[in-house]
PANU-62629 format. One record per residue (C-alpha): residue in three letters; z, x negated, y negated. Coordinates in pm, 1 decimal. Each point is the difference from the previous one (the first is absolute). Layout:
N
resn:zz:xx:yy
Ala:Z:X:Y
...
This chain:
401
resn:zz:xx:yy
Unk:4864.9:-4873.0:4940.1
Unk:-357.0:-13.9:-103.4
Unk:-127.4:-162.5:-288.2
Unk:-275.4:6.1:-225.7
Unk:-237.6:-209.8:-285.3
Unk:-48.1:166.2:-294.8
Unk:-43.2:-123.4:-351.2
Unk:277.8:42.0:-274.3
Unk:-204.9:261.7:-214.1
Unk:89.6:222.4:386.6
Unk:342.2:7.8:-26.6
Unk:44.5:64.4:-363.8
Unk:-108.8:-12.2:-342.7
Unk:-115.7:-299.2:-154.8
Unk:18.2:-120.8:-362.1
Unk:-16.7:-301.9:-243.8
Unk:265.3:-27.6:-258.4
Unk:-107.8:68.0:-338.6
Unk:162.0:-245.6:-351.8
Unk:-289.7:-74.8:-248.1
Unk:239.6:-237.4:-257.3
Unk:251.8:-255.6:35.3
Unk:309.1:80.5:-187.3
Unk:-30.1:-288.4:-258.2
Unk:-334.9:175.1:-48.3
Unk:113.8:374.9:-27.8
Unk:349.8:0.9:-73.7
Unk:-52.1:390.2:-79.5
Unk:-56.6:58.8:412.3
Unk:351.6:-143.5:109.9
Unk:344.2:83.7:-75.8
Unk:-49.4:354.8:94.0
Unk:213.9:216.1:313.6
Unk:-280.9:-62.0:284.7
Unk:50.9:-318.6:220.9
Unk:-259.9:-220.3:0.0
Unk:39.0:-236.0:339.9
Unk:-184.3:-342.9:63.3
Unk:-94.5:-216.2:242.9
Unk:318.6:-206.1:-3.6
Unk:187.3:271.4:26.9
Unk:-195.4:126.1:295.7
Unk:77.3:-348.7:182.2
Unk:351.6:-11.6:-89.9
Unk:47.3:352.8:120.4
Unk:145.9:44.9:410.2
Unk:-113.2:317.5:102.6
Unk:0.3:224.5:-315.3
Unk:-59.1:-97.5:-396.4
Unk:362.1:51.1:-128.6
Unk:-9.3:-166.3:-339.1
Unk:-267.8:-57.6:-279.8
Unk:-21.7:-209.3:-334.3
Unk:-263.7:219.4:-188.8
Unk:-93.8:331.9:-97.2
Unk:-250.0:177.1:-139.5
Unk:-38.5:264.4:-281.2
Unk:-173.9:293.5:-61.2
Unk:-252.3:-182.0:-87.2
Unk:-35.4:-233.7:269.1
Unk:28.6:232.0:285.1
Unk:-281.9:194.4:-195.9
Unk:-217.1:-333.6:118.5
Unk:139.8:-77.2:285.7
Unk:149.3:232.6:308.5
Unk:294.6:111.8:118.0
Unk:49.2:-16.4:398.0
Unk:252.1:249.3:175.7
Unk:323.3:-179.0:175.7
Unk:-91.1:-96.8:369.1
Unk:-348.9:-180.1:-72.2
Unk:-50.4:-285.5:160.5
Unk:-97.3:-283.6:-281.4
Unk:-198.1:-291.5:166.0
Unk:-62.2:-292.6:-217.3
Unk:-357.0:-166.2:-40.0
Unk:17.5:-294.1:-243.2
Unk:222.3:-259.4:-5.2
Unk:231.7:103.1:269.2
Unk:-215.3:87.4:258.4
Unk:49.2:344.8:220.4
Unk:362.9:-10.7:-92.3
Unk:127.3:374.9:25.8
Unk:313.5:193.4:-127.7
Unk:87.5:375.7:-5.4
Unk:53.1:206.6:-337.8
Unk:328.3:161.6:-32.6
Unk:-105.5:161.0:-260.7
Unk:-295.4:85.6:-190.6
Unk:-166.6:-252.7:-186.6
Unk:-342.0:-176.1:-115.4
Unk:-116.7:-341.5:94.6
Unk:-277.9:-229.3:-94.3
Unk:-399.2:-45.3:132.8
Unk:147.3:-276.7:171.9
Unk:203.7:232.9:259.1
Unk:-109.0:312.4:241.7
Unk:161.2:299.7:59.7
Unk:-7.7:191.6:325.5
Unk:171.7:359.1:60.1
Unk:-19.5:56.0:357.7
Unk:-130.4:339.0:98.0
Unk:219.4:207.8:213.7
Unk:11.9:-21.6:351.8
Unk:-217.1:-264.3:-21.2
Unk:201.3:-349.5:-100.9
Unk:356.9:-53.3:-127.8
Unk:5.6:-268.6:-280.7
Unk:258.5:-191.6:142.3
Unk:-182.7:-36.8:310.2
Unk:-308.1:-145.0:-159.1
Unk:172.0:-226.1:-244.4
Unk:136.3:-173.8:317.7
Unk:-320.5:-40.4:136.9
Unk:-115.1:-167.5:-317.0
Unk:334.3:-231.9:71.9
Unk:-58.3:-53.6:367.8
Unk:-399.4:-121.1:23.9
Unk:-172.4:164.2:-364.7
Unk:84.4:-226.7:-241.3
Unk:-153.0:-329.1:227.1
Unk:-295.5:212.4:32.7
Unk:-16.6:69.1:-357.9
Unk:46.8:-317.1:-135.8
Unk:-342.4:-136.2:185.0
Unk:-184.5:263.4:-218.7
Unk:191.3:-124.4:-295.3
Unk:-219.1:-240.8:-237.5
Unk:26.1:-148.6:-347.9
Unk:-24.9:-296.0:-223.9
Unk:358.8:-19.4:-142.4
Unk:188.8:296.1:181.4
Unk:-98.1:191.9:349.6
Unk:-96.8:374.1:-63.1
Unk:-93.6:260.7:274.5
Unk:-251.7:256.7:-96.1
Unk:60.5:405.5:58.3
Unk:-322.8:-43.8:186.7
Unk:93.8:-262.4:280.3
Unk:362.9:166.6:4.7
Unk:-161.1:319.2:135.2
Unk:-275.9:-154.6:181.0
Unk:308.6:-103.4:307.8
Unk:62.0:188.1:320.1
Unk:363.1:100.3:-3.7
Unk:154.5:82.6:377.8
Unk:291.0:240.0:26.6
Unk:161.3:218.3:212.9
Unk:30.9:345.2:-102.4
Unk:213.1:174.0:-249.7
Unk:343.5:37.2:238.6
Unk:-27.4:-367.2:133.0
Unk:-65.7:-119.6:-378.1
Unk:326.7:177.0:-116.7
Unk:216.1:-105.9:298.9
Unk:-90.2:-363.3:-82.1
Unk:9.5:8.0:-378.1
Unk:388.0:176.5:68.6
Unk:103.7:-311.2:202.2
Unk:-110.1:-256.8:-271.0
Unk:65.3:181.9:-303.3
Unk:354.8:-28.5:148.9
Unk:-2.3:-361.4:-16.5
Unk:-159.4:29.0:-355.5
Unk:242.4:231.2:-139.3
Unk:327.8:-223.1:119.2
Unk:-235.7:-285.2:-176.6
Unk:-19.9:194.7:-298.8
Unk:377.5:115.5:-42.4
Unk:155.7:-377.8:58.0
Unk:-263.6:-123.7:-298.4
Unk:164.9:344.4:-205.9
Unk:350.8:-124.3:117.0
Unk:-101.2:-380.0:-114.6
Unk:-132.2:155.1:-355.7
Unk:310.2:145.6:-97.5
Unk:213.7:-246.7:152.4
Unk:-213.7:-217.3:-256.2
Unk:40.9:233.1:-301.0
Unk:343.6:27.5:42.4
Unk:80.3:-340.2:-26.8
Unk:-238.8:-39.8:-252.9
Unk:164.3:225.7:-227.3
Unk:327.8:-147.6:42.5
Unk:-135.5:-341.9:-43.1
Unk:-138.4:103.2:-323.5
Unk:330.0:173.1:-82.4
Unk:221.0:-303.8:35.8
Unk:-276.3:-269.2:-92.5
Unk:-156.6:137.8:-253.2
Unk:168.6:232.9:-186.7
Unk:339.8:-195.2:57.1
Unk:168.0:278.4:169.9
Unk:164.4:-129.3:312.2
Unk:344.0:29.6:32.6
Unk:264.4:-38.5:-208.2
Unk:-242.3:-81.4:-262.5
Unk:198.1:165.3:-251.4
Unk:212.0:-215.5:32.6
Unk:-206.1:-267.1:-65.9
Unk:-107.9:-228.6:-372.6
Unk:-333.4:-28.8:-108.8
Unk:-39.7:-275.0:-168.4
Unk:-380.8:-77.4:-116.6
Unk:-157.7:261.8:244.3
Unk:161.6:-165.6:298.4
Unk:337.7:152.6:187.1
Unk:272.2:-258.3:-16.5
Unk:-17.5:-165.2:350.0
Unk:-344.0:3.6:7.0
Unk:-216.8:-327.1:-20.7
Unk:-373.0:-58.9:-170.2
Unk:-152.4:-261.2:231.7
Unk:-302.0:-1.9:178.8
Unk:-187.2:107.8:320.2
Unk:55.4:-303.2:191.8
Unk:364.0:-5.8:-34.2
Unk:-15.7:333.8:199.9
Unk:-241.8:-26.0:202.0
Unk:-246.6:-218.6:218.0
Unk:-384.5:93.4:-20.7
Unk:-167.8:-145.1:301.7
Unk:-374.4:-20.1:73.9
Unk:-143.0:-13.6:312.6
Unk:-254.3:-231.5:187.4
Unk:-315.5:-70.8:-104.1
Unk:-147.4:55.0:368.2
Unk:-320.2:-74.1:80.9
Unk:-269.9:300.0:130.3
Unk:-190.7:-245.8:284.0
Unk:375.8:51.0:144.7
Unk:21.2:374.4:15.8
Unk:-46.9:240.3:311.8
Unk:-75.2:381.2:32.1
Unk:290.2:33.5:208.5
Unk:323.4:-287.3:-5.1
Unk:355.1:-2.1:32.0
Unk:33.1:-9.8:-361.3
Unk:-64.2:236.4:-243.6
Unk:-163.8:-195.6:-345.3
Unk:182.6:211.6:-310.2
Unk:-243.4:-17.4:-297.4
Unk:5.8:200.9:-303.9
Unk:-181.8:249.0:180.5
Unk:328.7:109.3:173.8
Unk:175.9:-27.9:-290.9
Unk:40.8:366.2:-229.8
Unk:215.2:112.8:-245.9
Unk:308.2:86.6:186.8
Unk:-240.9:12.0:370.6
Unk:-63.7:-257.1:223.5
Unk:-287.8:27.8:264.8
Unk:93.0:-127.5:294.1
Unk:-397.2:7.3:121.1
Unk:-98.2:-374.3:-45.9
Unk:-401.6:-77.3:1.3
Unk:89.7:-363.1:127.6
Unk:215.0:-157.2:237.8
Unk:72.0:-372.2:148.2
Unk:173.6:-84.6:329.3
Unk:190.0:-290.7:-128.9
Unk:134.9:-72.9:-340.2
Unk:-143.2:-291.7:-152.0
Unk:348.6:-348.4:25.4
Unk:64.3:-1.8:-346.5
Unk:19.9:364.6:-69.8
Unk:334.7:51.1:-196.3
Unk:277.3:257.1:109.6
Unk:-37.2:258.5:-259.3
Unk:-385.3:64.2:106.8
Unk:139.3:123.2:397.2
Unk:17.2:386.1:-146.4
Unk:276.9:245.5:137.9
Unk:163.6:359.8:-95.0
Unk:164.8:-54.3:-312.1
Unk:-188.2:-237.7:-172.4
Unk:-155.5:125.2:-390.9
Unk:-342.0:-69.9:-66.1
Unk:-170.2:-55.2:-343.1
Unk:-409.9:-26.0:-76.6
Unk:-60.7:-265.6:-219.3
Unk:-379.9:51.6:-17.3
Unk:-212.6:362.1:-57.8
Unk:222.4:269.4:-80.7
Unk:314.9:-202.4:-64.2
Unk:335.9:52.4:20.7
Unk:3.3:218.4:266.9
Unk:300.9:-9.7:214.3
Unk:89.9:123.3:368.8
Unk:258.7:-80.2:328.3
Unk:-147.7:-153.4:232.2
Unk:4.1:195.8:361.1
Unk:-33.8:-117.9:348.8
Unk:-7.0:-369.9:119.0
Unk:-265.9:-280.9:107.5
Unk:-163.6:-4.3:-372.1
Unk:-77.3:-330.7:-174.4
Unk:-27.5:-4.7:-370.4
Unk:-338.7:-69.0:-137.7
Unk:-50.9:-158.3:-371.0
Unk:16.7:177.6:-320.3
Unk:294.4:232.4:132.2
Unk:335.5:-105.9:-73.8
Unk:304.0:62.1:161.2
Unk:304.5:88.2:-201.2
Unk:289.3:-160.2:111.1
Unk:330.3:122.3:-205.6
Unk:306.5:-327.3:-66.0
Unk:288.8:-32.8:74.0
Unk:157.9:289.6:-112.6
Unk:-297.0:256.6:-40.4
Unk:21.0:291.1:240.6
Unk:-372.9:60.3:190.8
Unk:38.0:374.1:-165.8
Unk:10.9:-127.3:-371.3
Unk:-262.7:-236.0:86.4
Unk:-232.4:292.8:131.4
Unk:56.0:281.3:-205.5
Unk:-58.9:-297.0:-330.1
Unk:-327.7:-71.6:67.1
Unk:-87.8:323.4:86.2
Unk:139.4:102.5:-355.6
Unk:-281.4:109.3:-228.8
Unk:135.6:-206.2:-301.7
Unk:1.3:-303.4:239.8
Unk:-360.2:102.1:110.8
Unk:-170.8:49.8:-368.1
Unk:142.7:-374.1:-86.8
Unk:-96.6:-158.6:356.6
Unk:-388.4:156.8:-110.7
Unk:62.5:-131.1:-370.5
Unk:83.5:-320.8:171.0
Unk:-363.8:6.8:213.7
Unk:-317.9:-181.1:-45.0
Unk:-366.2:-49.8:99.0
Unk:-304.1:125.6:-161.4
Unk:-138.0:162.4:352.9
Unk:297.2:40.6:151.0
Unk:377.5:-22.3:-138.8
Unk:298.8:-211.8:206.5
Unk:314.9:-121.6:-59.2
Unk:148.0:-326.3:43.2
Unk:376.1:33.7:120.3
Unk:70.0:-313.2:-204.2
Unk:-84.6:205.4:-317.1
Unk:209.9:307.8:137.5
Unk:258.1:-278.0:66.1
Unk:49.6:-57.6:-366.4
Unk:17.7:349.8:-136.9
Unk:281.5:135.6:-200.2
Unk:221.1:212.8:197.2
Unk:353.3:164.3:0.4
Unk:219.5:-45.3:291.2
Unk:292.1:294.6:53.0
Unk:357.0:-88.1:110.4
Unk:15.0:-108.7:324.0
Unk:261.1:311.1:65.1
Unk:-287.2:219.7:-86.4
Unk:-262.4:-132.3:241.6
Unk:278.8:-28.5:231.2
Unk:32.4:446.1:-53.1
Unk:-400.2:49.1:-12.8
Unk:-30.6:-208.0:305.0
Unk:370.1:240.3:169.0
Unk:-239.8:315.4:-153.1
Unk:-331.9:-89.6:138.0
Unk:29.4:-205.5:333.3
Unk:0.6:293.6:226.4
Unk:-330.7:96.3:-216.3
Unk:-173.3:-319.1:56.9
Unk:81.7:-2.1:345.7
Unk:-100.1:354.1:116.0
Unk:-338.7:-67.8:-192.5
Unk:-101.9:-280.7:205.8
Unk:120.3:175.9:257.9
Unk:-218.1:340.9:-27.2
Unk:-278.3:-257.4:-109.6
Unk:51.0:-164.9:346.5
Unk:-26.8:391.6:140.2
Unk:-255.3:99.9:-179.3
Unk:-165.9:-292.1:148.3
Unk:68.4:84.3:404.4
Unk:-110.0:329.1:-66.4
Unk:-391.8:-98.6:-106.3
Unk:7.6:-264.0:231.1
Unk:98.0:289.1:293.1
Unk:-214.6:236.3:-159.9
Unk:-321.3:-265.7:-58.8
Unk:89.2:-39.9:379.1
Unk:-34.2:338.8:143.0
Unk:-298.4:84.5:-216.6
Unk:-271.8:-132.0:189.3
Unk:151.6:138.5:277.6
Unk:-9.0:309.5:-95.2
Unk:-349.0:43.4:-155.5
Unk:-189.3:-174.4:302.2
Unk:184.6:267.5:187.1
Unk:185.4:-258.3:220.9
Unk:281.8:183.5:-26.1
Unk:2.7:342.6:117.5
Unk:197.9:304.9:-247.9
């Protein structure tokens, strides 16, 4: 198939994002019926932008623009060339461009893949700034893009939107997995209405069989090893977790750092498999994920949670991920540039253990639950990896379709 260079403003329409005000600056712009997407959002996104956090109103979309579903949003400041697919129309910042392909000339998908396969490397040596990296609209159109023409750009964007679509319906499978047992959580936990409960005293806010104690009599928090960076390698056998892997109810399996042997005195709890809950104890903390995967070493200021005697892994989870348990684990924080947590303070807090027969029934409930999400986690994983390994392939033309 031939192929040929031409710049991005060639295959489609080109734009910057418009947002003049911040929301703490212009409250009047937000709250409004038009989604407002952002970078993060752009890099969290697989193939196409699903969710959002903002909106705009009248008002803001009156200063800002609103892009038709199918643009192709490419990020220029702080995440660097990192591109996602609207679903649906929306606005978005300066700090992202949109491009609608023009027909018969480019498919979206097919260009957002060449962005993942050799783009955003370019990209990023273009990028400059003092505190954060930025790409100008300028140097973004000032590239040679090669591709095939319109037929061969479909055929390949239908092979690895396939893969991005089975990506995309596990982490929808894993979401309401997770609300589900949220909900029911909340329902037994916090409301007090698990089983049998009407059969059940209350006596000083507490059901009778139920114990005020505190954290550490449930549970273990863990931190990992302080390892030091004139040890770490690009590439290792292990994988080193840092709270950079660890979101709220997501881990990232993609480490930065690795070592090829664990350092003698490294304790048990820091060799990582599927299963274990983390918790950030420094940044954003109190975020809480299952860990996915195996050959990861903890790395300090993450803790692992390990439930006693008696504490099913479920409870343990779906506590910490609890929002009341979250507000007082960020009450709890400290640090004038930066909060943490020390799991000796957590230790000590207040806290109300259920019957043992009714972590024995959440646990009955929501095993299979726990389970199948670290098992469509471990899925959702195989399928990028497959897919990250037929890309190349496909857009160097190696492979013939």
């Amino acid at each position: 198939m031939s192929r040929s260079n031409r710049t991005l403003e060639e295959l489609g329409f080109v734009g910057r994002g418009r947002s003049r005000n911040r929301p703490r600056d212009a409250a009047h712009l937000y709250g409004g019926p038009y989604p407002f997407i952002q970078t993060a959002e752009v890099k969290h996104s697989t193939l196409y932008v699903t969710e959002y956090s903002q909106t705009y109103s009248e008002e803001g979309l009156a200063q800002s623009k609103l892009w038709p579903s199918g643009t192709l949003c490419i990020t220029i400041a702080a995440n660097i060339a990192d591109t996602a697919i609207l679903s649906f129309d929306a606005c978005f910042p300066d700090s992202v461009i949109g491009f609608v392909p023009y027909e018969g000339m480019s498919d979206a998908r097919y260009i957002k893949y060449l962005f993942d396969f050799s783009l955003q490397r370019r990209f990023k040596v273009f990028s400059q700034g003092a505190t954060q990296d930025n790409l100008s609209e300028a140097k973004l159109l000032s590239l040679k893009l090669t591709v095939p023409d319109i037929d061969e750009q479909e055929r390949v964007a239908d092979i690895l939107s396939t893969y991005d679509a089975l990506i995309e319906n596990n982490r929808r499978r894993i979401e309401l997995l997770e609300q589900a047992a949220r909900l029911l959580y909340q329902e037994w936990f916090i409301r007090f209405r698990f089983p049998g409960h009407e059969h059940i005293k209350i006596v000083d806010g507490v059901p009778e069989g139920w114990e005020r104690t505190t954290i550490r009599d449930s549970f273990r928090l863990l931190g990992g090893y302080p390892f030091k960076s004139s040890t770490y390698r690009e590439h290792g056998k292990y994988g080193i977790v840092t709270i950079k892997n660890v979101h709220d109810g997501e881990f990232r399996p993609e480490c930065t750092t690795y070592v090829d042997e664990p350092p003698n005195n490294l304790e048990k709890h820091c060799y990582l498999s599927t299963g274990d809950i983390l918790l950030s104890l420094t940044g954003n903390i109190g975020r809480t994920c299952i860990v996915f995967g195996d050959n990861y070493l903890l790395n300090q200021r993450v803790a692992v949670i390990v439930p006693n005697e008696g504490v099913p892994i479920t409870y343990a989870y779906w506590f910490f991920k609890d929002t009341n348990t979250q507000h007082k684990l960020e009450n709890l924080s400290y640090g004038v540039a930066q909060q943490n947590l020390s799991t000796n303070t957590l230790g000590e807090q207040e806290y109300l253990r259920p019957a043992f027969r009714i972590l024995l029934l959440f646990d009955f409930y929501l095993r299979d639950t726990f389970n199948l999400i670290c098992n469509l986690n471990i899925f959702k994983q195989k399928l990028k990896q497959a897919r990250d390994l037929l890309l190349p392939r496909l857009m160097s033309g190696e492979i013939a379709i």
